[in-house]
C-alpha positions in Angstrom: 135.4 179.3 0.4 134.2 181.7 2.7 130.8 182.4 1.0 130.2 178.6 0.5 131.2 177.9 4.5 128.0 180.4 5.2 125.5 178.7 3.2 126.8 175.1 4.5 126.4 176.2 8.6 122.9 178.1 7.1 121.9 174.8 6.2 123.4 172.9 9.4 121.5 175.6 11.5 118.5 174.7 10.0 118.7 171.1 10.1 120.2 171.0 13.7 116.7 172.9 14.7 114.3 170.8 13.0 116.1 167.8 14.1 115.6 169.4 18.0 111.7 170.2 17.1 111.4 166.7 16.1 113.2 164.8 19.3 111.5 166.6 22.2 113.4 165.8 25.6 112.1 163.3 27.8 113.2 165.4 30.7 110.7 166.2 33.3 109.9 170.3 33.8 111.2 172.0 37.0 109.7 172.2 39.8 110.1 175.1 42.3 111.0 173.8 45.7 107.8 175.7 47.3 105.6 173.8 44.9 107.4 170.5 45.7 106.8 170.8 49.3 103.2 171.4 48.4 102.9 168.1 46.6 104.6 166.4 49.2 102.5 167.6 52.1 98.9 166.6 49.4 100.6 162.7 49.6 101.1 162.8 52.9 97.5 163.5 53.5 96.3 161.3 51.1 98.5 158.1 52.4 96.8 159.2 56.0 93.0 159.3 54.4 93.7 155.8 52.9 94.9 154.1 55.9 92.6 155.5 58.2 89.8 153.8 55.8 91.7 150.9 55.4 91.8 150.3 59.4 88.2 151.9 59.6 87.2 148.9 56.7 88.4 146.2 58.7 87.1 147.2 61.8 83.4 147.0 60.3 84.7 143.6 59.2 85.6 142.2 62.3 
């Protein structure tokens, strides 16, 4: 029984691993805090370029 029990959770081990390989997690990477701030502060600056040449746009038009 004992020997048999071995090569049965061998085989389970093996299969439980593939089966992980094969169903990768959809689960975003971390991200530091530090580097979040940094992405937050590039948005920020982005969302203030686009506006001001949104309002600079409709100034020319008017």
């Amino acid at each position: 029984m004992n020997r048999r029990k071995k090569i049965v959770t061998k085989f389970q081990k093996k299969d439980k691993r593939t089966n992980a390989k094969l169903h990768k997690s959809k689960k975003p990477g971390y991200v530091s805090k530090a580097e979040r701030e940094k992405l937050e502060k590039l948005t920020d600056e982005k969302v203030e370029q686009t506006t001001e040449q949104t309002a600079e746009a409709e100034a020319e038009q008017q």
